[in-house]
N, C-alpha and C positions, 0 to 999 in steps of 0.2 A: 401408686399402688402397684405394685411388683405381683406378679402369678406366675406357677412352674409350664402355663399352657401355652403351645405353639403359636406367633401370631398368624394371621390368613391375612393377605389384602388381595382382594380383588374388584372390578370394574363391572357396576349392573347399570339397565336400562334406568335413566328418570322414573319411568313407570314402576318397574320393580323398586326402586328407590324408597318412593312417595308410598307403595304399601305399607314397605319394609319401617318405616316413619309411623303412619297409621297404627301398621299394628302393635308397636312398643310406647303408646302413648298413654298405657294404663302404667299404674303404679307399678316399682318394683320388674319392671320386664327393661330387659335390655334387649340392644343391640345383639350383642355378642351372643349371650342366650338363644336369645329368637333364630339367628345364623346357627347357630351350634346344634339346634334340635332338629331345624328343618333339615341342614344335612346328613343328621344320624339318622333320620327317616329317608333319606331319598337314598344313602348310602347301604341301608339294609338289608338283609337277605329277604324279611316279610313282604318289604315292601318289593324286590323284585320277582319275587314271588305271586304276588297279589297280582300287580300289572300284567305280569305276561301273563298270567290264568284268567284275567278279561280279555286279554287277546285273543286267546287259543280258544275259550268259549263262543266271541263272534268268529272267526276263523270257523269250526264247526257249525255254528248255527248256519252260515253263509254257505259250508260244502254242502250240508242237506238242501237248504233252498236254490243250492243249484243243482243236486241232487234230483230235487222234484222236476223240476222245472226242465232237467233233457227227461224223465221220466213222461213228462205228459208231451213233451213235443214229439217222442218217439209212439205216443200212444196215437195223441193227431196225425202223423206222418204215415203210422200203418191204413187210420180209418180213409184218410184223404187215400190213399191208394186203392184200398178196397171198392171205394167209393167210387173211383175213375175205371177201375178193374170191371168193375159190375156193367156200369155207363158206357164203356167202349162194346161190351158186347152184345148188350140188350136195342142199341140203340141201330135202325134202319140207315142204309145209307138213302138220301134223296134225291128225287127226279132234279134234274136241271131246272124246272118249272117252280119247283116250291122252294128252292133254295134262300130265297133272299124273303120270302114268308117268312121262313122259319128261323132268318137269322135275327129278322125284327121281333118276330114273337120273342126268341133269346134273349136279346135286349133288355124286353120290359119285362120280359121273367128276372132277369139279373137285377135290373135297378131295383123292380117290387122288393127281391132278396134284400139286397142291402140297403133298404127304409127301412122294411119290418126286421131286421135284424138292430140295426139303431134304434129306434123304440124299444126292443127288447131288452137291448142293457140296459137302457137308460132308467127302465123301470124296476128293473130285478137285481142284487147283487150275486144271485147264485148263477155259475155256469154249468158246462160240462162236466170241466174238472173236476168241482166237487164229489160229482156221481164219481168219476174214477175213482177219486182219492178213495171214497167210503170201499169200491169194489177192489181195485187193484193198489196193494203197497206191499214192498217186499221186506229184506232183512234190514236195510238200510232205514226204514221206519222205528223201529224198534231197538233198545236198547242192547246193548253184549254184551254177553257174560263178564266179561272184564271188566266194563265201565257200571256193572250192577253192583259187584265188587270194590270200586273203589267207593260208592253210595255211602256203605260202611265202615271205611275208615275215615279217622277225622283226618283234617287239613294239615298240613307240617306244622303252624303255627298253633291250632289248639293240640297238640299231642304233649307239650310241656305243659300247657296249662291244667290239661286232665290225668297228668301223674304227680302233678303239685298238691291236686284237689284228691286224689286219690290216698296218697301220703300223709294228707293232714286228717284225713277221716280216719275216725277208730276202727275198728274191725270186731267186727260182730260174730267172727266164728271161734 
């Protein structure tokens, strides 16, 4: 059998192979077919289209959540200072005599903190943050004018398909 089509040879994995086998074991499916579409699919514009626009969507979701994420470290980083800020100046310097009282009392103030702080999470999944998130989020939250914009326009690849369907509907004016 003679065809006017280019041959291709090329070298895949056993694995790829043993699919490539699999999947032409129905009727009427070839070899060459099954080659021939997968590559017009991997070779397209839609399909390079498609891929990178899952990329560039986890790429985005990934800026925002690390967006957030210096947001609340910058939020902890002011309160821990406030915190230290207030504590340095409220706080008595002490006699040589009670010094080492108060460094035991310290102690078992700190350890008590960090048990009942353990318990705490373990029981609760809401933290701080949350309170932030609901009080403080900025522009970076919220969608821009541009990307509300694009909402509205269809995708490159439905824009033929809705002037096809546009075209074959009659017109009613």
């Amino acid at each position: 059998m003679t065809t006017s089509k280019p041959r291709v040879r090329a070298y895949v994995d056993h694995d790829t192979y043993a699919k490539l086998q699999f999947a032409t074991t129905r009727p009427h499916v070839s070899i060459s077919d099954t080659v021939n579409n997968a590559l017009k699919v991997y070779l397209s514009e839609e399909y390079n289209l498609e891929h990178n626009s899952a990329m560039i969507r986890r790429l985005d979701r990934m800026t925002r959540e690390s967006e957030r994420i210096n947001q609340k470290l910058a939020i902890q980083s002011e309160v821990m200072a406030a915190f230290m800020l207030y504590t340095m100046r409220v706080t008595p310097q002490l006699p040589e005599a009670e010094k080492a009282a108060a460094i035991a009392r310290g102690d078992k103030l700190f350890d008590d903190l960090v048990e009942n702080l353990k318990a705490w999470l373990q029981r609760t999944s809401k933290s701080l943050f949350g309170t932030f998130d609901d009080v403080y989020s900025d522009e970076s939250a919220f969608f821009t004018a541009e990307e509300l914009e694009l909402l509205h326009k269809p995708a490159p690849g439905e824009v033929k398909r809705q002037t096809d369907v546009e075209a074959e509907a009659p017109l009613d004016e």
